[in-house]
PDB file of N, CA, C and O in Angstrom:
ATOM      1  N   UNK A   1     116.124 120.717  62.407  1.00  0.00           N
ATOM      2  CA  UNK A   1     115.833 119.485  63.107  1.00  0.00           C
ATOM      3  C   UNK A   1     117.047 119.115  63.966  1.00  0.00           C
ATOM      4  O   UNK A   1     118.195 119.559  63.972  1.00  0.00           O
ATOM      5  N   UNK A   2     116.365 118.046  64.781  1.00  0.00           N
ATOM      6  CA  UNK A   2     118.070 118.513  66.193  1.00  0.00           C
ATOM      7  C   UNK A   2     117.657 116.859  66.362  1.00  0.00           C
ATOM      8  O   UNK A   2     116.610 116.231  66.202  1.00  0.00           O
ATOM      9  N   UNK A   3     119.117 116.480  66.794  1.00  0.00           N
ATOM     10  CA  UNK A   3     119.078 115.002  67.098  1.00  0.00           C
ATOM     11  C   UNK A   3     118.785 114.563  68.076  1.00  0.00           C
ATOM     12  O   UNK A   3     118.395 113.395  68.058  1.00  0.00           O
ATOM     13  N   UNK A   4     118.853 115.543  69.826  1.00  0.00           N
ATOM     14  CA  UNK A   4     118.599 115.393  70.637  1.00  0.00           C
ATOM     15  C   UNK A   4     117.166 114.433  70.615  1.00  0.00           C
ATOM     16  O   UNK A   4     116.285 114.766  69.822  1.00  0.00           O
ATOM     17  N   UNK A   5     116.976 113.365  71.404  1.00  0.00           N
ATOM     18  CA  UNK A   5     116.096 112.520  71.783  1.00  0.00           C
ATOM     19  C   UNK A   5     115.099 113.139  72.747  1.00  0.00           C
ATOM     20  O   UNK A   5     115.689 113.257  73.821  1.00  0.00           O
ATOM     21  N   UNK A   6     113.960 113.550  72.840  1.00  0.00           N
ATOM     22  CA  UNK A   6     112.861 113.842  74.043  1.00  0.00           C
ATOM     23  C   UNK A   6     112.919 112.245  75.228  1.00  0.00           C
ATOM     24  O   UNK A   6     112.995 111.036  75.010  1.00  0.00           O
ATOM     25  N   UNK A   7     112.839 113.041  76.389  1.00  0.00           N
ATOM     26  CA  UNK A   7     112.621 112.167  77.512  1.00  0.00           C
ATOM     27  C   UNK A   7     111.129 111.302  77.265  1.00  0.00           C
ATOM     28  O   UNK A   7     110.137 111.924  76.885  1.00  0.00           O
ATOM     29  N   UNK A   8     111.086 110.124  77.465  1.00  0.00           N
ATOM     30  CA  UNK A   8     109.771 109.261  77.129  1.00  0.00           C
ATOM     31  C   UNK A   8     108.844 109.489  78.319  1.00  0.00           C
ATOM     32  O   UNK A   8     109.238 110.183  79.256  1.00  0.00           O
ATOM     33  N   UNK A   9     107.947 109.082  78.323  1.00  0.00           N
ATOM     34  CA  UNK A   9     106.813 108.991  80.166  1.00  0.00           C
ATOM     35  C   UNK A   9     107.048 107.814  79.812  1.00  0.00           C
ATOM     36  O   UNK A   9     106.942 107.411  78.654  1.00  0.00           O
ATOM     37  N   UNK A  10     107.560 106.815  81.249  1.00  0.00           N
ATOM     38  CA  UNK A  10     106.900 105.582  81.519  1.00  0.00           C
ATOM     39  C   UNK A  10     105.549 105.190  81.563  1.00  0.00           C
ATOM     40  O   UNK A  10     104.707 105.849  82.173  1.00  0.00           O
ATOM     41  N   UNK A  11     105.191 103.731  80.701  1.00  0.00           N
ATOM     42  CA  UNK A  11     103.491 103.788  81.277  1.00  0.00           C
ATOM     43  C   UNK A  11     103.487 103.027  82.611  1.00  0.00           C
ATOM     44  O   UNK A  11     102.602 102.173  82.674  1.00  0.00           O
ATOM     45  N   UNK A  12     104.136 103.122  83.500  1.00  0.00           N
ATOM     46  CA  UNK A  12     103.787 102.414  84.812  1.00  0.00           C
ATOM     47  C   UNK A  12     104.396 103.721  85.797  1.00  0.00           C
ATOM     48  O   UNK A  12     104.668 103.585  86.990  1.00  0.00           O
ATOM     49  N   UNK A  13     104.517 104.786  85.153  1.00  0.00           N
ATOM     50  CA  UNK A  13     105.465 106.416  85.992  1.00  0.00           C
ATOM     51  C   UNK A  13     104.190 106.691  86.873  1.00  0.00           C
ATOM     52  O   UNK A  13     104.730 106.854  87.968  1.00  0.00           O
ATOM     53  N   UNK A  14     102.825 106.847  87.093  1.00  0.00           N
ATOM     54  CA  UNK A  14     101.921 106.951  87.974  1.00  0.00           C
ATOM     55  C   UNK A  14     101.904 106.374  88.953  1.00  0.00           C
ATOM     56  O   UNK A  14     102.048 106.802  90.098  1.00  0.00           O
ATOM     57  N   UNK A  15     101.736 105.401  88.612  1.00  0.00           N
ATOM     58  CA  UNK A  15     101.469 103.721  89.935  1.00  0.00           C
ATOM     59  C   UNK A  15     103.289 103.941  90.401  1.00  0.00           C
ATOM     60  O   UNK A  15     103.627 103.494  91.497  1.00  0.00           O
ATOM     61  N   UNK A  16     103.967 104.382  89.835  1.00  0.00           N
ATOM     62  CA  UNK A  16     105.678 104.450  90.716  1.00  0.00           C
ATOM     63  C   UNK A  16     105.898 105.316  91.394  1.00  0.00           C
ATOM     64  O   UNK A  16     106.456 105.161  92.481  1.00  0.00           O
ATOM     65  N   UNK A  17     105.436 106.711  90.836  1.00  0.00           N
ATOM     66  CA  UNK A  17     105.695 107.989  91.591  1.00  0.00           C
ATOM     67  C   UNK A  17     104.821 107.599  92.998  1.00  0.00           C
ATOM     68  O   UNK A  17     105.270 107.898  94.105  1.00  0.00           O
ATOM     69  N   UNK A  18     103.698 106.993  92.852  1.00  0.00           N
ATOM     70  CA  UNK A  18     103.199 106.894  94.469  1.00  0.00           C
ATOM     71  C   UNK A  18     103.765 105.962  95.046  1.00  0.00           C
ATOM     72  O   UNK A  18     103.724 106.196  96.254  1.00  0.00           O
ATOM     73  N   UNK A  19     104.478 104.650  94.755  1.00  0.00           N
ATOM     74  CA  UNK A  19     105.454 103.856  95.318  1.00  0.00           C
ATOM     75  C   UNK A  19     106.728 104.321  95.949  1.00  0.00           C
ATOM     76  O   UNK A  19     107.143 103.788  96.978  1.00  0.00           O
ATOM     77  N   UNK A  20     107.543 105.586  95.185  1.00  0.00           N
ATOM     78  CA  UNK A  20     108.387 106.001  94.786  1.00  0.00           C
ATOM     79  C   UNK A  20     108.238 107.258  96.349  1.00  0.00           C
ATOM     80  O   UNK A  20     108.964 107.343  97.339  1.00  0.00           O
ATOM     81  N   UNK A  21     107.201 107.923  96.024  1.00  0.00           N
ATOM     82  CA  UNK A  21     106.340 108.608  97.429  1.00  0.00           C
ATOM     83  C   UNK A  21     106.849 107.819  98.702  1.00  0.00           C
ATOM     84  O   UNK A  21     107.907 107.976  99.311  1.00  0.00           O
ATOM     85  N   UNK A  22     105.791 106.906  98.951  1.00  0.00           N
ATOM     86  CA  UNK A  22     105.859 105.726 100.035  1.00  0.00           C
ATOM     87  C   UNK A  22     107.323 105.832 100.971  1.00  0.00           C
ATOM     88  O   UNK A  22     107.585 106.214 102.112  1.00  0.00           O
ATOM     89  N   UNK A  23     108.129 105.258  99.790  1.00  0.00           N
ATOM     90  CA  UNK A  23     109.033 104.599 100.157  1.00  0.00           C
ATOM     91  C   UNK A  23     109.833 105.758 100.437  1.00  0.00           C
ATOM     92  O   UNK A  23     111.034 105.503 100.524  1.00  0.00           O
ATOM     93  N   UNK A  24     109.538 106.851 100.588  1.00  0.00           N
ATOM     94  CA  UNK A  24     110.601 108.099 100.603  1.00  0.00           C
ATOM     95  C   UNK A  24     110.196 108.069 101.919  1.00  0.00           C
ATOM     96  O   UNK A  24     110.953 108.651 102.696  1.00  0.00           O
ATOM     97  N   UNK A  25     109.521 107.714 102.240  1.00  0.00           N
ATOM     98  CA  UNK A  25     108.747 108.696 103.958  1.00  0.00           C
ATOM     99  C   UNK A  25     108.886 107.339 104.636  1.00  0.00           C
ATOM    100  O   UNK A  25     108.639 107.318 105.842  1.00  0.00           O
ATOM    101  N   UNK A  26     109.211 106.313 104.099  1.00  0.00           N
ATOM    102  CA  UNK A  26     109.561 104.994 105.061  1.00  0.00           C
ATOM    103  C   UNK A  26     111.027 104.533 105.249  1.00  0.00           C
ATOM    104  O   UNK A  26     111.877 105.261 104.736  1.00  0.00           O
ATOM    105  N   UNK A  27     111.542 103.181 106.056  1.00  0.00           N
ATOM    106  CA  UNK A  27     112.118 102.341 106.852  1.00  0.00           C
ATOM    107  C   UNK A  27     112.518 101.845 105.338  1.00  0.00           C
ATOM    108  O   UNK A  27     111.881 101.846 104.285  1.00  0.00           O
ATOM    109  N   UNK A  28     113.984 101.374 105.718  1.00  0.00           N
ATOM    110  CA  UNK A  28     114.304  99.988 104.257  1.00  0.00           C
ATOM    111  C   UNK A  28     114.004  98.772 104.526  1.00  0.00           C
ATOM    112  O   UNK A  28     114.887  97.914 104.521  1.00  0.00           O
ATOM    113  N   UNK A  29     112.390  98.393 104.881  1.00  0.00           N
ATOM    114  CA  UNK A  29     112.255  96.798 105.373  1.00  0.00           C
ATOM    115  C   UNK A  29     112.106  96.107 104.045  1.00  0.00           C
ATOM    116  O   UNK A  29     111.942  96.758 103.013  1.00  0.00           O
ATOM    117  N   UNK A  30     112.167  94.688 104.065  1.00  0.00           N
ATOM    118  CA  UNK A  30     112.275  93.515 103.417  1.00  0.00           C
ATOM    119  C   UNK A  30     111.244  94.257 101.981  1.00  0.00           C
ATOM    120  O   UNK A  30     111.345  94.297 100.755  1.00  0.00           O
ATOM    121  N   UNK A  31     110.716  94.530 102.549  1.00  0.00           N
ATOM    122  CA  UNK A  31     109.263  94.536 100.695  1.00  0.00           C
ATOM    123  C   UNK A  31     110.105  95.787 100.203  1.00  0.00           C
ATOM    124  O   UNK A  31     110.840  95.833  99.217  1.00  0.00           O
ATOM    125  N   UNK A  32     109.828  96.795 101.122  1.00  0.00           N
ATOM    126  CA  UNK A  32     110.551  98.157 100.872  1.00  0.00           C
ATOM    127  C   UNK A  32     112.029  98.183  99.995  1.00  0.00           C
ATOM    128  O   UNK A  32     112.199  99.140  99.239  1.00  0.00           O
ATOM    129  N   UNK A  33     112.911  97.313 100.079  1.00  0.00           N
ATOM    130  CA  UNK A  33     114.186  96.901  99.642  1.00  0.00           C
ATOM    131  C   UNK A  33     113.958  95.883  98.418  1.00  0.00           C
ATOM    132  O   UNK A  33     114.792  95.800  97.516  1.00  0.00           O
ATOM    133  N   UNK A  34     112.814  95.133  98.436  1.00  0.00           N
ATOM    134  CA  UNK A  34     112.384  94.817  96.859  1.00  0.00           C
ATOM    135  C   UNK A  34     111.718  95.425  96.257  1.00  0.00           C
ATOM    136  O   UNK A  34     111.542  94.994  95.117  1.00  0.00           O
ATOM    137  N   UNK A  35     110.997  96.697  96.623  1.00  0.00           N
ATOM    138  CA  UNK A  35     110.267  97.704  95.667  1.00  0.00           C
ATOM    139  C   UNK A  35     111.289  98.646  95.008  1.00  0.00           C
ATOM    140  O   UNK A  35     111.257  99.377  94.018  1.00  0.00           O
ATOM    141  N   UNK A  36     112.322  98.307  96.057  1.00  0.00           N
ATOM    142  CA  UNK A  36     113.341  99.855  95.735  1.00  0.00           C
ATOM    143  C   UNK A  36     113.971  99.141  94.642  1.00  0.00           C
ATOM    144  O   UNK A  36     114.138  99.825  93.632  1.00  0.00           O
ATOM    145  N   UNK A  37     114.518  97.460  94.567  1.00  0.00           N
ATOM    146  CA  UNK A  37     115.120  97.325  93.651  1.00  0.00           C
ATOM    147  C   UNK A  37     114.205  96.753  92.571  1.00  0.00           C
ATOM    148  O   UNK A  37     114.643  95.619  92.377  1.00  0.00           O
ATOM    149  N   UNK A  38     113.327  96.925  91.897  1.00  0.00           N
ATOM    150  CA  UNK A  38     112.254  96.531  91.323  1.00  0.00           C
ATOM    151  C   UNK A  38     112.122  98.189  90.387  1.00  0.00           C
ATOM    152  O   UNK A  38     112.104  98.378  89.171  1.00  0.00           O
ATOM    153  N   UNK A  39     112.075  98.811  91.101  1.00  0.00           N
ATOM    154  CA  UNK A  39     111.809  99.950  90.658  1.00  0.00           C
ATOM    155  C   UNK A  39     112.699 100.732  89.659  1.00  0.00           C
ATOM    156  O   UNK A  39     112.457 101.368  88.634  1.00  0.00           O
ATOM    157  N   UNK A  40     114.333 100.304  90.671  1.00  0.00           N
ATOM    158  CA  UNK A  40     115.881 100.485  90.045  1.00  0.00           C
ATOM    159  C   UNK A  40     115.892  99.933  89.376  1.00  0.00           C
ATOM    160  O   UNK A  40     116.493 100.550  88.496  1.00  0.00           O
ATOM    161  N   UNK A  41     115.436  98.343  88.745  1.00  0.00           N
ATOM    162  CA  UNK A  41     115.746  97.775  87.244  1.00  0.00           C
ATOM    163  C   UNK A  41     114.732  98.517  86.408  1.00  0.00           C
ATOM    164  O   UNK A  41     115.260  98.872  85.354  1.00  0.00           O
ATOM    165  N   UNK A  42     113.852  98.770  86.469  1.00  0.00           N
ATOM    166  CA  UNK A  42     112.753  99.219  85.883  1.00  0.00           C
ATOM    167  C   UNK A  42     113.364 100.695  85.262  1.00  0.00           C
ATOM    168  O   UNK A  42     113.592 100.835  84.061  1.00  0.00           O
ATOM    169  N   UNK A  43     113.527 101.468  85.990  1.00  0.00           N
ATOM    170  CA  UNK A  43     114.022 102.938  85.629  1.00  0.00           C
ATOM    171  C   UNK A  43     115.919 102.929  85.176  1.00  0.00           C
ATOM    172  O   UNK A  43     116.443 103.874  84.588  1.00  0.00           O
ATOM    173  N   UNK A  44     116.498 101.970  85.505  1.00  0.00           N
ATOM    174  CA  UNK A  44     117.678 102.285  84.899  1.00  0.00           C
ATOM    175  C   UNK A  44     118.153 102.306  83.333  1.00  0.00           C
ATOM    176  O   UNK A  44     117.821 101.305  82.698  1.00  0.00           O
ATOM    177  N   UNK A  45     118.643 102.980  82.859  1.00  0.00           N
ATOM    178  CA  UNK A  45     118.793 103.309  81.158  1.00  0.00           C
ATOM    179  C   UNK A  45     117.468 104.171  81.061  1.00  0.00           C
ATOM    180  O   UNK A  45     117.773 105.277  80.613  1.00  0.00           O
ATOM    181  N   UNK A  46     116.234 104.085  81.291  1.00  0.00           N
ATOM    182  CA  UNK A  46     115.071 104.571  80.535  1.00  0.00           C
ATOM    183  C   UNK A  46     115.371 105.819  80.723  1.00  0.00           C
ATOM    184  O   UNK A  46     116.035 106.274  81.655  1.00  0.00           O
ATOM    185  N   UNK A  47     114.667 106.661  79.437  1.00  0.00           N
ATOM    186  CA  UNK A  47     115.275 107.638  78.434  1.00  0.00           C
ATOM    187  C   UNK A  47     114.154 108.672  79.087  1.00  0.00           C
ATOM    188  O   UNK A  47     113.487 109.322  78.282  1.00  0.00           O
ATOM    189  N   UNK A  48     113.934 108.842  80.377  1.00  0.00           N
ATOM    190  CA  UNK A  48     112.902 109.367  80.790  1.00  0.00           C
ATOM    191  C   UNK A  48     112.502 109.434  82.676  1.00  0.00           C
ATOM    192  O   UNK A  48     113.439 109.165  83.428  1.00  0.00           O
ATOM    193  N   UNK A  49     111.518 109.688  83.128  1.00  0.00           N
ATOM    194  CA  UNK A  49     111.551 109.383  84.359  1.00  0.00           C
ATOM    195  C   UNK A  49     112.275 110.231  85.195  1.00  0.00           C
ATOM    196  O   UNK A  49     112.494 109.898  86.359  1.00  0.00           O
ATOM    197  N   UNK A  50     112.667 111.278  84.744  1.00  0.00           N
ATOM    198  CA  UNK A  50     113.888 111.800  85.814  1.00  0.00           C
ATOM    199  C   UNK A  50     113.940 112.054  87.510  1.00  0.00           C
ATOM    200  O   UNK A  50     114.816 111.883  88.358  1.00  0.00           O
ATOM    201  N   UNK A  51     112.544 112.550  87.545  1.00  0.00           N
ATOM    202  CA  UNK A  51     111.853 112.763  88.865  1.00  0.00           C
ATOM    203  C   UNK A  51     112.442 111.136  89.757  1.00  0.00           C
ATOM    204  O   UNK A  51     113.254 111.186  90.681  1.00  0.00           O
ATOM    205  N   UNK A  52     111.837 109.809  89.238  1.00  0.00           N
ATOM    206  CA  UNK A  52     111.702 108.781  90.149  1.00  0.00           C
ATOM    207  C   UNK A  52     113.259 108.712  90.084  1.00  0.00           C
ATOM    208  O   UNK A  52     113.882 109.029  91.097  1.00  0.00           O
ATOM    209  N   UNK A  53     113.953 108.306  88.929  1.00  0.00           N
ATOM    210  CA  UNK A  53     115.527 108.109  88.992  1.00  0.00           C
ATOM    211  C   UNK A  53     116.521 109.083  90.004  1.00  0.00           C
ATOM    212  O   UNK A  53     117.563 108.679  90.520  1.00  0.00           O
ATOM    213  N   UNK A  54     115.888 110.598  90.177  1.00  0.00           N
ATOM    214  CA  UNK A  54     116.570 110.743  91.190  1.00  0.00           C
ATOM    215  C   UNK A  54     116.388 110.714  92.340  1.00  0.00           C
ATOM    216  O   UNK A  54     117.209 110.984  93.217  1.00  0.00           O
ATOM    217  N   UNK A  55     114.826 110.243  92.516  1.00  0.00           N
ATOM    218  CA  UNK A  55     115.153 110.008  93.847  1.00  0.00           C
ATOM    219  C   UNK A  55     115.084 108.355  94.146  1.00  0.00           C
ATOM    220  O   UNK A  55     114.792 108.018  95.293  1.00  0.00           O
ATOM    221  N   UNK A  56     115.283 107.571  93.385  1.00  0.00           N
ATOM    222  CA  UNK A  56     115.899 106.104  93.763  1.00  0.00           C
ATOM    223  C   UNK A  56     117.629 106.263  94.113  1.00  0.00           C
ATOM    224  O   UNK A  56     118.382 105.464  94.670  1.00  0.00           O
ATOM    225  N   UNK A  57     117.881 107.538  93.580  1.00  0.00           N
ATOM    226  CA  UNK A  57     119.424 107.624  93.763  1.00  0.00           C
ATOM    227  C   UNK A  57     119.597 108.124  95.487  1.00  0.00           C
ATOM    228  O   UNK A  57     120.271 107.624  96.388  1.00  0.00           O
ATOM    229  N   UNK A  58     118.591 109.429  95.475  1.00  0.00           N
ATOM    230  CA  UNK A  58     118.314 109.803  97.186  1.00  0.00           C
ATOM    231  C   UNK A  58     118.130 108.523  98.089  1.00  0.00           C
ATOM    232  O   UNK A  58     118.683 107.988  99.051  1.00  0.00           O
ATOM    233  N   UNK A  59     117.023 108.318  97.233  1.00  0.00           N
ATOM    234  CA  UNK A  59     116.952 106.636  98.477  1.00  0.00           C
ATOM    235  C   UNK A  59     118.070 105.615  98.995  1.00  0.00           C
ATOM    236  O   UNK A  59     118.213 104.993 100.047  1.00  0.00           O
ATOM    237  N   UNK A  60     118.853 105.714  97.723  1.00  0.00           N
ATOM    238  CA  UNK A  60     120.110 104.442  98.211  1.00  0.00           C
ATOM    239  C   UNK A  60     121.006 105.391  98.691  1.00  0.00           C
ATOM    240  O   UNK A  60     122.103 104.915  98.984  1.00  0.00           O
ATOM    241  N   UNK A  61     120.892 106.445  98.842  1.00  0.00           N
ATOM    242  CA  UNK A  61     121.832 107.224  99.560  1.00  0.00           C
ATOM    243  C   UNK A  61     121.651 107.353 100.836  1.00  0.00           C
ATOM    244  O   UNK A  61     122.608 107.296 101.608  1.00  0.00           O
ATOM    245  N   UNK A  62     119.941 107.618 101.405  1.00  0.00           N
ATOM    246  CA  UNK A  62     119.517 107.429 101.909  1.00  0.00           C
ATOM    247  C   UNK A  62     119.581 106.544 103.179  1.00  0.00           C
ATOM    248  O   UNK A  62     119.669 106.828 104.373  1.00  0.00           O
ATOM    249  N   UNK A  63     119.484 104.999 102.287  1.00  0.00           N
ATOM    250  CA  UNK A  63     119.521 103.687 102.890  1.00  0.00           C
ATOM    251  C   UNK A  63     120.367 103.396 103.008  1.00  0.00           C
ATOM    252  O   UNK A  63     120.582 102.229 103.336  1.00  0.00           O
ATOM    253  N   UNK A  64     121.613 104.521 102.758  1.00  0.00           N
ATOM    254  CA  UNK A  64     123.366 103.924 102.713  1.00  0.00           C
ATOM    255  C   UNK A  64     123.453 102.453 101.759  1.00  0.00           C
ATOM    256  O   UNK A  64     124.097 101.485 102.164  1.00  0.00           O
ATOM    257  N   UNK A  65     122.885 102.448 100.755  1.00  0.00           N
ATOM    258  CA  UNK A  65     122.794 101.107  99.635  1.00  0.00           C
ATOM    259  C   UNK A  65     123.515 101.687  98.334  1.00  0.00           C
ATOM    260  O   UNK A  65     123.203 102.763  97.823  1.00  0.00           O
ATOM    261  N   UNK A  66     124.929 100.496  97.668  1.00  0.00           N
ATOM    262  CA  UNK A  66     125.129 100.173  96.866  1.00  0.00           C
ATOM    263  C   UNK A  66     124.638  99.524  95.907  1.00  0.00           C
ATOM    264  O   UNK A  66     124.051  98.608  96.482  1.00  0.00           O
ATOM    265  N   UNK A  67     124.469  99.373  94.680  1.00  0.00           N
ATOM    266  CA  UNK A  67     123.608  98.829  93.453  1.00  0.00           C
ATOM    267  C   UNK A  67     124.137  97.569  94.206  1.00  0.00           C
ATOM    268  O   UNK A  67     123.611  97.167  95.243  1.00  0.00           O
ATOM    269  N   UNK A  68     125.149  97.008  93.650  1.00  0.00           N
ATOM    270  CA  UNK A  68     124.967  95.497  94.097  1.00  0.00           C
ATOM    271  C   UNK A  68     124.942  95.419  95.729  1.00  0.00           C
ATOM    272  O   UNK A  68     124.402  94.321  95.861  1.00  0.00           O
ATOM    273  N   UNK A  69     125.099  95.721  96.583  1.00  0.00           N
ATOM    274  CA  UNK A  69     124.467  95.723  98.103  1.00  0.00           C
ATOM    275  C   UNK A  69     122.832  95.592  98.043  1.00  0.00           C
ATOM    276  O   UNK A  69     122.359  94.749  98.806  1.00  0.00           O
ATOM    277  N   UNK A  70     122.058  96.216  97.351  1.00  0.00           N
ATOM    278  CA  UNK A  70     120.299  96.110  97.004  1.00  0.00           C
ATOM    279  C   UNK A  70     120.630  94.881  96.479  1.00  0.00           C
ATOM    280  O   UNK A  70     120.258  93.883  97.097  1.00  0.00           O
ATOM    281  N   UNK A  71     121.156  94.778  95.626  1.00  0.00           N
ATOM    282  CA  UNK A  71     120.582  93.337  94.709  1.00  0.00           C
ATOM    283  C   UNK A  71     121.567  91.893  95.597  1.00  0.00           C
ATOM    284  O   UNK A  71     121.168  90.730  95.534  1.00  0.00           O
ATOM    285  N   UNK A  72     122.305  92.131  96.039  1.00  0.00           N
ATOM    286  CA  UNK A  72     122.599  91.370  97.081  1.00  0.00           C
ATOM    287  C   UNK A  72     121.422  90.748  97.865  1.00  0.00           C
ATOM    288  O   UNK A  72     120.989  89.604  97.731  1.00  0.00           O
ATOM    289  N   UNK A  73     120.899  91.896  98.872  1.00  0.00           N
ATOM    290  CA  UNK A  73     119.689  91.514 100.147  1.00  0.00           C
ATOM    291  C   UNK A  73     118.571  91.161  99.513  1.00  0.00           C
ATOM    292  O   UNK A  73     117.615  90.591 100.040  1.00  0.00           O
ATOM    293  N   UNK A  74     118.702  91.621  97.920  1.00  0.00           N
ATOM    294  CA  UNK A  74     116.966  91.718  97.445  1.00  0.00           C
ATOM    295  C   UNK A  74     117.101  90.200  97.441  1.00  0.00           C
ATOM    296  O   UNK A  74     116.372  89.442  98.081  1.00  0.00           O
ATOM    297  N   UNK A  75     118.363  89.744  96.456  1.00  0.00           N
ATOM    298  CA  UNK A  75     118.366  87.870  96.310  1.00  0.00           C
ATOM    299  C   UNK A  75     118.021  87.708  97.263  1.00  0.00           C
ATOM    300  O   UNK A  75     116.825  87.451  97.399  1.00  0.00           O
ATOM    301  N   UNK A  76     118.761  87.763  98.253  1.00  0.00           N
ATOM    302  CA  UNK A  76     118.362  86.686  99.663  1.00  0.00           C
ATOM    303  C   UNK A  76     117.311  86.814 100.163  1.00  0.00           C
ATOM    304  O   UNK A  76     117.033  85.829 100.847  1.00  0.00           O
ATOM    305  N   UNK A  77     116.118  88.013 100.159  1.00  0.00           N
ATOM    306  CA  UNK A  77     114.968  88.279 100.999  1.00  0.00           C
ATOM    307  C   UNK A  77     113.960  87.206  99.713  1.00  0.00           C
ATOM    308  O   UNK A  77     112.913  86.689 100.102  1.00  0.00           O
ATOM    309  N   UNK A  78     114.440  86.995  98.239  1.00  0.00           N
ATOM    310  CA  UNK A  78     113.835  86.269  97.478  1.00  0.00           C
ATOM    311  C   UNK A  78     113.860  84.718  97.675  1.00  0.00           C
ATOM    312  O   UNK A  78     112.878  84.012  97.448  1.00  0.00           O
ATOM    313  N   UNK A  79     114.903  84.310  98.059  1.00  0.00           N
ATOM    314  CA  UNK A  79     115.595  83.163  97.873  1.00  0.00           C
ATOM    315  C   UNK A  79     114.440  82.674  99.195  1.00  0.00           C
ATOM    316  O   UNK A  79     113.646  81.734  99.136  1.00  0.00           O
ATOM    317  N   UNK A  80     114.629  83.547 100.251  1.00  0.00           N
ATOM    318  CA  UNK A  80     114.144  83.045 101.783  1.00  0.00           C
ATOM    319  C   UNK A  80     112.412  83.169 101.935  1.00  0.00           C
ATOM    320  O   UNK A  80     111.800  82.515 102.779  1.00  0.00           O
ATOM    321  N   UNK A  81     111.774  84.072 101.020  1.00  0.00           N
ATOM    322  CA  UNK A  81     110.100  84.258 101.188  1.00  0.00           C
ATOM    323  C   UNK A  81     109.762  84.796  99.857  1.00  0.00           C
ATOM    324  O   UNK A  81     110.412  85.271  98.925  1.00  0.00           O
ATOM    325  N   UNK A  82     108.703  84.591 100.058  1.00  0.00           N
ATOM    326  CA  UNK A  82     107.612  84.862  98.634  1.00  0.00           C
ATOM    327  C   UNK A  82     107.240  86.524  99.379  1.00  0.00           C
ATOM    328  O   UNK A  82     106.085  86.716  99.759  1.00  0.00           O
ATOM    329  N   UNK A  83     108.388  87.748  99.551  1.00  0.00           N
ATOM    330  CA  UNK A  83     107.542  88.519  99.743  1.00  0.00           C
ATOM    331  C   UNK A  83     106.454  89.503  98.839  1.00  0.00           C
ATOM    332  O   UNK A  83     106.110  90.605  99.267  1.00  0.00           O
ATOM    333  N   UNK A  84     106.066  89.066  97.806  1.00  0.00           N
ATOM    334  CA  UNK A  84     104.811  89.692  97.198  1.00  0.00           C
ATOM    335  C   UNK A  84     103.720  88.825  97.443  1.00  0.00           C
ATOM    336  O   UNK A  84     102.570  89.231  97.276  1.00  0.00           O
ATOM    337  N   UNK A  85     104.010  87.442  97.898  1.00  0.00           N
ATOM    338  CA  UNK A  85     102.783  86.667  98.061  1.00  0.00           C
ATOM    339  C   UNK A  85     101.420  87.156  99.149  1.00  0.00           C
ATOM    340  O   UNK A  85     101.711  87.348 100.329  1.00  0.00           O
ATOM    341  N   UNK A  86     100.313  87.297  98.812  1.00  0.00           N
ATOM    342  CA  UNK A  86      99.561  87.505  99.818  1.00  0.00           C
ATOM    343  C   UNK A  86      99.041  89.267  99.724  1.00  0.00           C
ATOM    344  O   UNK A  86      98.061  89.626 100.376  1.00  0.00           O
ATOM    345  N   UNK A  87      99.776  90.208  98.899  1.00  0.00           N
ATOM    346  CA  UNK A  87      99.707  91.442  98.895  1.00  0.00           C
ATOM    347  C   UNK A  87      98.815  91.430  97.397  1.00  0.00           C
ATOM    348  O   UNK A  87      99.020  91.230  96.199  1.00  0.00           O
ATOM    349  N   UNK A  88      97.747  91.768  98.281  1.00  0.00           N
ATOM    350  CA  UNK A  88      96.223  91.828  96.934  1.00  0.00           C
ATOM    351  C   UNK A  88      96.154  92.957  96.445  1.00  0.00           C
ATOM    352  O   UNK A  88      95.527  93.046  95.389  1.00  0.00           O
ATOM    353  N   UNK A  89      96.524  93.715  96.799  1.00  0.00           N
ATOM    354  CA  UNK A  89      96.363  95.345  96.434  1.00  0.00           C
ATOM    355  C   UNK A  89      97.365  95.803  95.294  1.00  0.00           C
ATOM    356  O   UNK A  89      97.251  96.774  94.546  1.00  0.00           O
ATOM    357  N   UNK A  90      98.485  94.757  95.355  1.00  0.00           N
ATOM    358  CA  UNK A  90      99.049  94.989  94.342  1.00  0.00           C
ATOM    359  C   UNK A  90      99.893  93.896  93.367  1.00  0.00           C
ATOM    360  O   UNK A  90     100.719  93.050  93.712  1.00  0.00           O
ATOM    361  N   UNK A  91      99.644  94.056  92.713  1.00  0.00           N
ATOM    362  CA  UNK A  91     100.037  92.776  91.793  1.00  0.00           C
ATOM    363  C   UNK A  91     101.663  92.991  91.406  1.00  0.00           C
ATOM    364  O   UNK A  91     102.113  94.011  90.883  1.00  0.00           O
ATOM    365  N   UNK A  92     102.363  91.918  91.743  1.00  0.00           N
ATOM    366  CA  UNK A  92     103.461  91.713  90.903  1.00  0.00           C
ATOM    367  C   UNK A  92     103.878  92.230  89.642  1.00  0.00           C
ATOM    368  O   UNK A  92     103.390  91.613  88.695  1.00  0.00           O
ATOM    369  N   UNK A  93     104.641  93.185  89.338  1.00  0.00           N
ATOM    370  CA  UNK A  93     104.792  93.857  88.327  1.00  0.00           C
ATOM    371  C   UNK A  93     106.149  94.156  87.481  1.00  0.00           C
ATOM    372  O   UNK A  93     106.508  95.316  87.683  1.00  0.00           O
ATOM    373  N   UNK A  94     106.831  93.600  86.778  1.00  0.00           N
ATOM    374  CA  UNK A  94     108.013  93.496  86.279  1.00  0.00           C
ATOM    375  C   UNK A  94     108.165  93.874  85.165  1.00  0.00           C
ATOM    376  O   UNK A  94     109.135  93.452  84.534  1.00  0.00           O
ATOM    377  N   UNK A  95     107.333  94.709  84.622  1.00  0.00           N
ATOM    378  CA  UNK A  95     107.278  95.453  83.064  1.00  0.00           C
ATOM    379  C   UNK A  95     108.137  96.941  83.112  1.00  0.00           C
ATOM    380  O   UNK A  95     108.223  97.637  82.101  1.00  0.00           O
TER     381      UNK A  95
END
């Protein structure tokens, strides 16, 4: 028996990998820069996921973005609009 831990599946790793998709082939606009950091709290520490975690790492490399530089713009794009308001297709999701 070995102590090593198995990698977990997220239950929201489906509905992300196609977010996760998206946002690879797009622009860092306002929603785009709260999905990215939405996604980054979501997947950071988890014992699993490897696929999306590295490429949220591509992405901020990508987007030339620092962890706190994302969570910087994400506050302020929060502070200034409701941007999930109005987007029916997908529900607010913070699990």
């Amino acid at each position: 028996m070995t102590d090593e831990k198995k990698d977990q599946t997220h239950p929201q790793w489906f509905g992300d990998r196609q977010i996760m998709d998206t946002l690879l082939r797009e622009e860092p606009t306002d929603y785009n820069l709260c999905e990215l950091a939405r996604l980054y709290i979501r997947y950071d520490g988890f014992p699993g996921a490897r696929d999306i975690q590295a490429d949220l790492q591509k992405l901020m490399q990508q987007w030339q973005l620092t962890e706190d530089a994302l969570f910087a713009r994400t506050r302020t794009i929060h502070q200034t609009s409701q941007i999930y308001k109005g987007r029916t297709s997908q529900k607010e999701d913070w699990s």
